[in-house]
C-alpha positions, 0 to 999 in steps of 0.5 A: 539977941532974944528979946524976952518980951516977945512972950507975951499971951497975944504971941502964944495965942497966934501961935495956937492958931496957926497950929490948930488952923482955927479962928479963935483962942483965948489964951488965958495964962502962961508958965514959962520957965528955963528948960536949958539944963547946965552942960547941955546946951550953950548955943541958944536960950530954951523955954519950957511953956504952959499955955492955959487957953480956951477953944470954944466953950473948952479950958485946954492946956499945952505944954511947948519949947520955944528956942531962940538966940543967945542972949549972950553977946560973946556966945553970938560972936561966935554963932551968931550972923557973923559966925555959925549963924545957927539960929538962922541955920535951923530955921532953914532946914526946919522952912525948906528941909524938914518938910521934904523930908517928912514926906519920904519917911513920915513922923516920928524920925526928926522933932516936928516944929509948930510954928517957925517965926523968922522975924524973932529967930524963934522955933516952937516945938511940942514938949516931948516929955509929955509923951514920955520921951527924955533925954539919956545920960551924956554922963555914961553914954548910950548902951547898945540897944540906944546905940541902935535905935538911935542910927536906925533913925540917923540913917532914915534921916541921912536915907531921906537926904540921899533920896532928895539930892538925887531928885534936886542936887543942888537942895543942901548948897546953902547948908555948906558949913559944919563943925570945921570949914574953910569959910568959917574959923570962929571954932578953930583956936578953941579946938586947938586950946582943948587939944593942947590941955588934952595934949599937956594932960597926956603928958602926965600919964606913965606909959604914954610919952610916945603918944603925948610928944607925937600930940605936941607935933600934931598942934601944927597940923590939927586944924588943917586935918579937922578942916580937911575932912569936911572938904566935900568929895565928889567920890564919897557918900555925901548927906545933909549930916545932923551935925551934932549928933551926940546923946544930948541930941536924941530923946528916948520913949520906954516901954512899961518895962523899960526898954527902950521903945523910940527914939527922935533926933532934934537940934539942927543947928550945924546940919551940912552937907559931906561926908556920911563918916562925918556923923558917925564919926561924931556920934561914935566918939561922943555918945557910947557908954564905957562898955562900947567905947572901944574899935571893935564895937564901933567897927560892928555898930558901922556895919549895923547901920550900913545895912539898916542904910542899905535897908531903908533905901531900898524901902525908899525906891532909891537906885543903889546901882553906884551905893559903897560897899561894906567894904568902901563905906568902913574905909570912907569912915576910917578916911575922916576918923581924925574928926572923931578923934578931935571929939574923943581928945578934946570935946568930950571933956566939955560934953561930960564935965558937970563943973560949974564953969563949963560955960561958952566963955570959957571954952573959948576965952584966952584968960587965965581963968579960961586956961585954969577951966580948960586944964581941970576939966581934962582931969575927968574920970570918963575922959581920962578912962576911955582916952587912955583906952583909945588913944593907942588905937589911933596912933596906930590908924596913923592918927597922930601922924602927919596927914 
């Protein structure tokens, strides 16, 4: 559990200088404050950090993020050691991955880390903000020009991984759990809690009992179908995938006009390695705004990003001699479509609720009160809009039968 005072002007000032690789800073003062916004993140404790120090004979000031565990005994439960592990997990990948990684496609695709502390758990990254990238509403969801950049720097990062596994097809072994796995089931009552509450929803609308009685059926075969997608085949095109790739988890950089100029991908805590339709399953079904949230636009930004993976690889002197075709990459997306229709029924509630008691404890609480929250937050009007346009969709890709 993160231990507060640890922050202290002696632990920053060593931080600075194994960052700027001088002998000597004098950290002066310190602003922390919480940098977590309610909704966005549950998993760890974020802090926003203005160090006043002095170089030399000069006063300077930076602004950093320092992300620890949860402090939160039932959170780390689930995520912590015993479960998810994805503190120690993001620390891995930022020690032995991200490095290998930057060598191949440069900066500006992943956040950069400033300092890793194994002891405390604890990353350090540079505030973004103070180059002008923010987040995008998890509200209304990301636009096409977004959508697009964002897979443009996803398919780098998933290109890099590709070029690394054919030079050490061992290097993702440690990284062999994602969102559902065999080895790990902390989430999976939860998922199927969410799953019921959207099920018991669906049963409300006119029009949709067909769809709501062939959910109540699936409640016996949804963990294994979910489970089932990230079991690793030899014939798919397996990456190291982000593993939460969602609009919380891309920060975007506007011109002096406002458009959208940069984007880069950051939280790595349930990066594993399968299946590429896994991301994009996952960024599909959480992150397109209202106006894209329908099969043809998701099917036309799939063939974007297969040529700008195509593209990247080539720029990566990577041999695509045994590369999918469009063909063969759509069908290896539709053969883990139930993964993002987990997503599209029962997270993006929680993604996009604002309610004051969407909290770790009661996503994954059996009590009445858990219960009560689960069944409000199905009545949001976002969910309740897109789902009803994209569940008939599913039904018939055979979805909601028994795989």
């Amino acid at each position: 559990m993160f231990d507060p005072s640890v922050y202290t002007k002696y632990y920053f000032q060593e931080i600075l200088i194994s960052y700027f690789k001088c002998n000597s800073i004098l950290v002066k003062k310190l602003n922390i404050g919480p940098c977590n916004v309610h909704g966005d993140g549950f998993l760890s404790v974020l802090h926003r950090i203005t160090i006043n120090y002095q170089i030399e004979d000069q006063t300077k000031s930076i602004n950093i993020v320092a992300k620890s565990d949860s402090n939160n005994e039932f959170t780390l439960e689930k995520i912590g050691p015993n479960g998810y592990d994805v503190q120690n997990k993001e620390i891995k990948f930022f020690s032995q991955i991200a490095p290998e990684m930057e060598k191949i496609f440069g900066n500006g695709t992943i956040l950069n880390v400033i300092y890793i502390d194994k002891a405390n758990k604890i990353l350090v990254f540079k505030d973004l903000k103070d180059e002008n990238f923010q987040m995008a509403s998890r509200m209304i969801g990301l636009n096409e020009k977004h959508m697009k950049l964002s897979l443009s720097k996803l398919a780098k990062f998933h290109a890099a991984s590709l070029k690394m596994l054919a030079k050490n097809p061992q290097i993702f072994d440690e990284f062999d759990v994602g969102m559902f796995s065999r080895k790990i089931d902390v989430f999976n009552k939860t998922c199927l809690m969410l799953f019921t509450a959207a099920g018991d929803e669906v049963a409300t609308w006119e029009g949709y009992e067909i769809y709501a009685e062939k959910m109540k059926n699936l409640r016996k075969y949804f963990i294994e179908n979910a489970t089932r997608c990230f079991d690793v085949k030899k014939n798919e095109l397996n990456v190291l995938n982000h593993g939460d790739m969602w609009t919380t988890n891309v920060m975007f950089k506007y011109d002096k006009d406002g458009n959208v100029a940069d984007a880069i991908i950051f939280d790595f805590q349930f990066c594993h390695y399968g299946s590429i339709a896994l991301d994009l399953n996952h960024f599909f079904f959480t992150s397109l705004n209202d106006d894209l949230y329908n099969h043809k636009d998701i099917e036309r930004l799939l063939q974007f990003y297969y040529y700008e993976l195509k593209k990247i690889l080539l720029g990566f002197d990577y041999d695509l001699t045994e590369f999918p075709n469009l063909h063969q990459f759509i069908m290896e997306f539709y053969q883990k479509l139930f993964y993002g229709f987990v997503y599209a029924s029962c997270i993006i509630p929680i993604m996009t609720s604002d309610d004051p008691d969407n909290n770790f404890e009661n996503h994954h609480s059996e009590n009445e009160k858990a219960n009560k929250f689960r069944k409000k937050i199905m009545k949001n009007e976002r969910f309740l809009k897109n789902f009803r346009k994209i569940l008939p969709y599913f039904d018939q890709m055979g979805i909601l039968d028994e795989i």
